[in-house]
N, C-alpha and C positions, 0 to 999 in steps of 0.2 A: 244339802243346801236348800232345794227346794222348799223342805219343812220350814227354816228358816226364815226363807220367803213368808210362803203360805200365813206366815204369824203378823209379820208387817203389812200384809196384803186382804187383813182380816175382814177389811166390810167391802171388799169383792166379790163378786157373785160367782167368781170361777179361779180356780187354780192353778197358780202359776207352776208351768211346767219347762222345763229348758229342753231347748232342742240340742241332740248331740253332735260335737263335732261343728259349732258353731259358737261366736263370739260369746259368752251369758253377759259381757254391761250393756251391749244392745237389747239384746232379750230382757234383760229386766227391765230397762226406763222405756222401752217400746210395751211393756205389759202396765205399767206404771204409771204411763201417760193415757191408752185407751182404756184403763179404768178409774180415769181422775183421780188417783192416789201420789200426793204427794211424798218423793222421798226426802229423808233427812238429812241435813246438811252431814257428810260425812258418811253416808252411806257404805262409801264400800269398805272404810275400816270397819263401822262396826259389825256390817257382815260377815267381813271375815272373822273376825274376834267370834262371833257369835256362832258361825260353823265351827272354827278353833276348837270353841269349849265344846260344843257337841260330838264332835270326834273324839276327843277324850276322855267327857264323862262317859259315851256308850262304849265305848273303845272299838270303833268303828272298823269294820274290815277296810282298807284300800290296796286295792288290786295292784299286781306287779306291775301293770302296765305302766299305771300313775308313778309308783316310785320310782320306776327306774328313767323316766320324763322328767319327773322333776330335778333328780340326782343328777342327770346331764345339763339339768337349765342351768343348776347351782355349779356343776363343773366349770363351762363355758364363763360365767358370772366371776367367777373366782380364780380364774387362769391373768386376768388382768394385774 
């Protein structure tokens, strides 16, 4: 995601990097805001769309950790 970032964040003099284990829509409008860069209406669809496709044009390794977090988020979400 970062990469991702780093592309919208292009005439910044420094790289946005997330910190882990910590909220990232603070961490982005908090980097976004002290480098005068405005974000785009709708920002966080299209970042996600935009990581989306990057994980599967590269076909991205993601750790068991993530899938089996996310597989419980969708469990809980879908028990209703």
């Amino acid at each position: 995601m970062d990469n991702q970032l780093n592309k919208w964040f292009g005439n910044s003099d420094e790289n946005f990097e997330a910190t882990e284990n910590q909220p990232i829509i603070p961490q982005i409008e908090i980097f976004a805001k002290s480098n005068d860069i405005e974000l785009p209406e709708g920002w966080k669809v299209l970042l996600a769309k935009s990581v989306k496709t990057q994980l599967l044009k590269d076909k991205a390794q993601v750790d068991d950790s993530a899938i089996k977090t996310w597989a419980s988020l969708f469990e809980r979400v879908s028990k209703d």
